[in-house]
NULUM-854857 format. One record per atom (N, C-alpha, C, O, CB): x, y, z. Coordinates in steps of 0.05 Angstrom, whole numbers, plus 5000, padded with zeros to 4 digits. Glycine has a CB too. Layout:
REM NULUM-854857
XYZ...
This chain:
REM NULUM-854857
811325161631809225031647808524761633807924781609806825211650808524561644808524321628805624261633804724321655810624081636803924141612801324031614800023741632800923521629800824001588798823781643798623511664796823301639794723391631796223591701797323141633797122901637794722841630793223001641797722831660793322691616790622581628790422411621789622421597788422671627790822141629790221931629787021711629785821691650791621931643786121581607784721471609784421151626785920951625784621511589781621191641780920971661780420711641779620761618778121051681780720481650778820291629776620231627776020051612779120101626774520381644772020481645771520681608769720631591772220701678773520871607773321071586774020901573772020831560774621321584776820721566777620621539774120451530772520481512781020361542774220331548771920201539769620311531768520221511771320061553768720491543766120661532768120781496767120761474764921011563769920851499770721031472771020791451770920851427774021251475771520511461771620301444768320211435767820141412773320071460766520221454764120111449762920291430761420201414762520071472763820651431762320811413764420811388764221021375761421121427766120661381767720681352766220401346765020401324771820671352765920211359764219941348761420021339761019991315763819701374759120131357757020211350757420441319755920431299756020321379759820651321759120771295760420611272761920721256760121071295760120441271762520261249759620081241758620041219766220021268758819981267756319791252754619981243753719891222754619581271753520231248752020321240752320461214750420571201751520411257755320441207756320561176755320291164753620351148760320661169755620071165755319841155752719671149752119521131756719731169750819831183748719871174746319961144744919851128749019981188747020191150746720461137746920381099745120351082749720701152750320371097750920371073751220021063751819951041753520571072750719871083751919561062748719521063747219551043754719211082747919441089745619211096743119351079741719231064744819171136742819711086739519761075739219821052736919821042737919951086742019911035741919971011742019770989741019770967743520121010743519611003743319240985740219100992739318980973746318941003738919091013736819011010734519111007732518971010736718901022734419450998732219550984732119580960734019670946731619730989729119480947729819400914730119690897731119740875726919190897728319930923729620250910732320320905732620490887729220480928734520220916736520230910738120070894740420010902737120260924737119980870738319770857739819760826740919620809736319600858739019970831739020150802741820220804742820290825736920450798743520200778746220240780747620550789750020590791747120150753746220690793746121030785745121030819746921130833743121180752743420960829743021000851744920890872745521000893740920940852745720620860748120600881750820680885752220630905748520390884751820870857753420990852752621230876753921230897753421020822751321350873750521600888751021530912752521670925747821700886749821320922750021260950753921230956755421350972747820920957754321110943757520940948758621270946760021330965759120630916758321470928759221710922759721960955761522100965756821800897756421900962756122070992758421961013759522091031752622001008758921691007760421631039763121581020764221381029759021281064764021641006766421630984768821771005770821631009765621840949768622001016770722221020771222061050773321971058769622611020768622051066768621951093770921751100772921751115765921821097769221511077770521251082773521241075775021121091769121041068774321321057777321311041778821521059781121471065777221411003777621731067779921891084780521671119782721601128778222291093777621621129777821491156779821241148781721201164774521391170779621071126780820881118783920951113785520781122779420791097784621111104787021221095787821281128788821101141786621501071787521501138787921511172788321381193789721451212786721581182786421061189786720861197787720561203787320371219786020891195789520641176790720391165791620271183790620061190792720401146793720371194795720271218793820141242794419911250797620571231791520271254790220171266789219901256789819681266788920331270787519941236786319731228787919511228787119331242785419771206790719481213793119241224793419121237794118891231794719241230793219241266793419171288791818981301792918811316793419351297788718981296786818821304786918681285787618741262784418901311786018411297785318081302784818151265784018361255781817921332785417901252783817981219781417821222779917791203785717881185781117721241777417711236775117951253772617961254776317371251777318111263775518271291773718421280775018531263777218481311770918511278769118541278768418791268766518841255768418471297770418981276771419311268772419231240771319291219774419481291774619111242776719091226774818921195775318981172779418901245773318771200771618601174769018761169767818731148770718241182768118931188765919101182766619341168764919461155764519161204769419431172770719651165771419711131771019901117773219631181772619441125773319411103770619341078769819421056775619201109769919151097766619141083766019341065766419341040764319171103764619551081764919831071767219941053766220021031765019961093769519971055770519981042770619841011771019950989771619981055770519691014770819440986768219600977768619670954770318980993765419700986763019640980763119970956762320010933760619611013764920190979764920430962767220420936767420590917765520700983768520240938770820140914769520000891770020010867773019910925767919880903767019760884763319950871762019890850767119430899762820080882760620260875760820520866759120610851759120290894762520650872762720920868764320960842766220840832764021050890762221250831763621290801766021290800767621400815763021520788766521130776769821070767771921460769774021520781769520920720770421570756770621840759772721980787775022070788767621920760770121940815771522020831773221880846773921970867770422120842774221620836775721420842778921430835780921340846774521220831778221610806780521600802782321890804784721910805780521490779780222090805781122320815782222320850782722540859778822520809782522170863783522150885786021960883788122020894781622080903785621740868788121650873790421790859792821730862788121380867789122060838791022220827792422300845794822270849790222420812790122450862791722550887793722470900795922580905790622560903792622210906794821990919798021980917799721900932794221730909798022110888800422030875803222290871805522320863799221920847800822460884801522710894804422720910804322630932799222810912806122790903809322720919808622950947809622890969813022850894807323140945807023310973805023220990804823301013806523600970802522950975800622890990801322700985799522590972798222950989803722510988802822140978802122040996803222051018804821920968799921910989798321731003798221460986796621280991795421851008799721450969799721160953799720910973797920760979802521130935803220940982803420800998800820611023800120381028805120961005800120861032797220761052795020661041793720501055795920991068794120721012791920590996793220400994792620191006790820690970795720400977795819920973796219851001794919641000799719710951796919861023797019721042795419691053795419491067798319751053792519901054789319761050788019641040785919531046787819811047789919681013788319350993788819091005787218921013789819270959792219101005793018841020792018811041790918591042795518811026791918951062790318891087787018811072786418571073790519201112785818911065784218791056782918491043780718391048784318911050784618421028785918161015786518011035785317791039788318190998788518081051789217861075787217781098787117591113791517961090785118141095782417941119781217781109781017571121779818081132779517821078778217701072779017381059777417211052777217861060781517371059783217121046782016931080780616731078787917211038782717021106782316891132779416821130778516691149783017081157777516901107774516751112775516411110774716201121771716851082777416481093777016041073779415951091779715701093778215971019781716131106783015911111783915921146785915851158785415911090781116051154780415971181777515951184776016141179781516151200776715711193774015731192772615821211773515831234773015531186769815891203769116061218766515951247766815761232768316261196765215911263764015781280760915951277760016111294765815791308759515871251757315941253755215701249755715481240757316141238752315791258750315611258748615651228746415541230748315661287748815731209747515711183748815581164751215551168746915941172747815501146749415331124750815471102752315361086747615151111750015821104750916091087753516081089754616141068750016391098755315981112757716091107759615901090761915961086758916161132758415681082760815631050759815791031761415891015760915281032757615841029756515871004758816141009761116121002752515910997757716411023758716671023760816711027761616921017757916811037763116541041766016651042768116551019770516591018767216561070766816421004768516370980767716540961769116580941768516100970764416690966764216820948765517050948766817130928762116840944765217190976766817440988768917450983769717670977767017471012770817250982773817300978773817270953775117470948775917120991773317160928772717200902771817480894773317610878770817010894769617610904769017840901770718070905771118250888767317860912771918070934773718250943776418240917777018430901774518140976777817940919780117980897779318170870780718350860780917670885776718100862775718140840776418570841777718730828771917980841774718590864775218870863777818950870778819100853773419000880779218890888781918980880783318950860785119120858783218930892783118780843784718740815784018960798785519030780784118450799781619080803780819250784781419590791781619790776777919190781781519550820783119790829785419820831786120050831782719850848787619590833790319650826790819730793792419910786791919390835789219560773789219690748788120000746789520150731787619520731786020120757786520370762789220500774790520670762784720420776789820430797792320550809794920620788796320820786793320330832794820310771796920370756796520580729798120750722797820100748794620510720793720670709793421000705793921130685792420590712792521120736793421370734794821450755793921650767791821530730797021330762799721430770802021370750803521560745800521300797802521180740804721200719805221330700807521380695804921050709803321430685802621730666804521860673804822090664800021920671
């Protein structure tokens, strides 16, 4: 008996697109915008904790996602809010459980290596498109911030590929 079919209207794609946009800003919400601009959370220990809670979330959806993420525009809105986050728990979360996963990674029955560097790079290559496409905004923030962003971002990946190498070559 063969299964029928069910095809989505573009009524649905679009509603299932508007609720992956809404939960993406609201991760970005949540973990970039209120935790960076409350001075309760400023404390190095506290933002560890925070970056720690959405640690498993973000790196598995990210890991699952890769391929998707590729696909869209490298300035699209998912795709730079996405990574955001990402960069934010890479760069916050204890060194500890950072590196006990990419152990994992390296796992020949679980490798996931492969899909972590090609999220770095994808990463690198969105944020590299701040400086060498410009961007059409009305504040005077965006020289200051996109040279900083892409400085920052390299910054954290350089320090996570030195992890990577680090404990996979062992």
């Amino acid at each position: 008996k063969k299964k029928k079919k069910h095809r989505l209207t573009k009524q649905d794609v679009a509603f299932y697109q508007s609720t992956a946009v809404r939960a993406i800003r609201t991760l970005y919400n949540h973990l970039l915008r209120r935790s960076a601009s409350d001075a309760r959370y400023q404390t190095d220990e506290t933002r560890a904790r925070i970056a720690a809670m959405y640690w498993k979330s973000v790196i598995t959806e990210s890991l699952n996602g890769v391929t998707w993420l590729a696909r869209l525009d490298v300035g699209h809105e998912v795709r730079v809010l996405w990574l955001l986050c990402f960069l934010y728990v890479l760069q916050e979360c204890p060194e500890g459980l950072i590196c006990g996963s990419i152990r994992r990674f390296c796992v020949f029955e679980n490798f996931q290596l492969h899909k972590f560097i090609r999220l770095l790079k994808l990463t690198a290559s969105t944020f590299q498109s701040f400086i060498t496409s410009p961007r059409e905004t009305n504040d005077d923030t965006s020289d200051i911030i996109s040279p900083w962003l892409v400085q920052e971002s390299f910054n954290i990946i350089c320090a996570i590929t030195n992890t990577v190498v680090d404990e996979c070559v062992d």
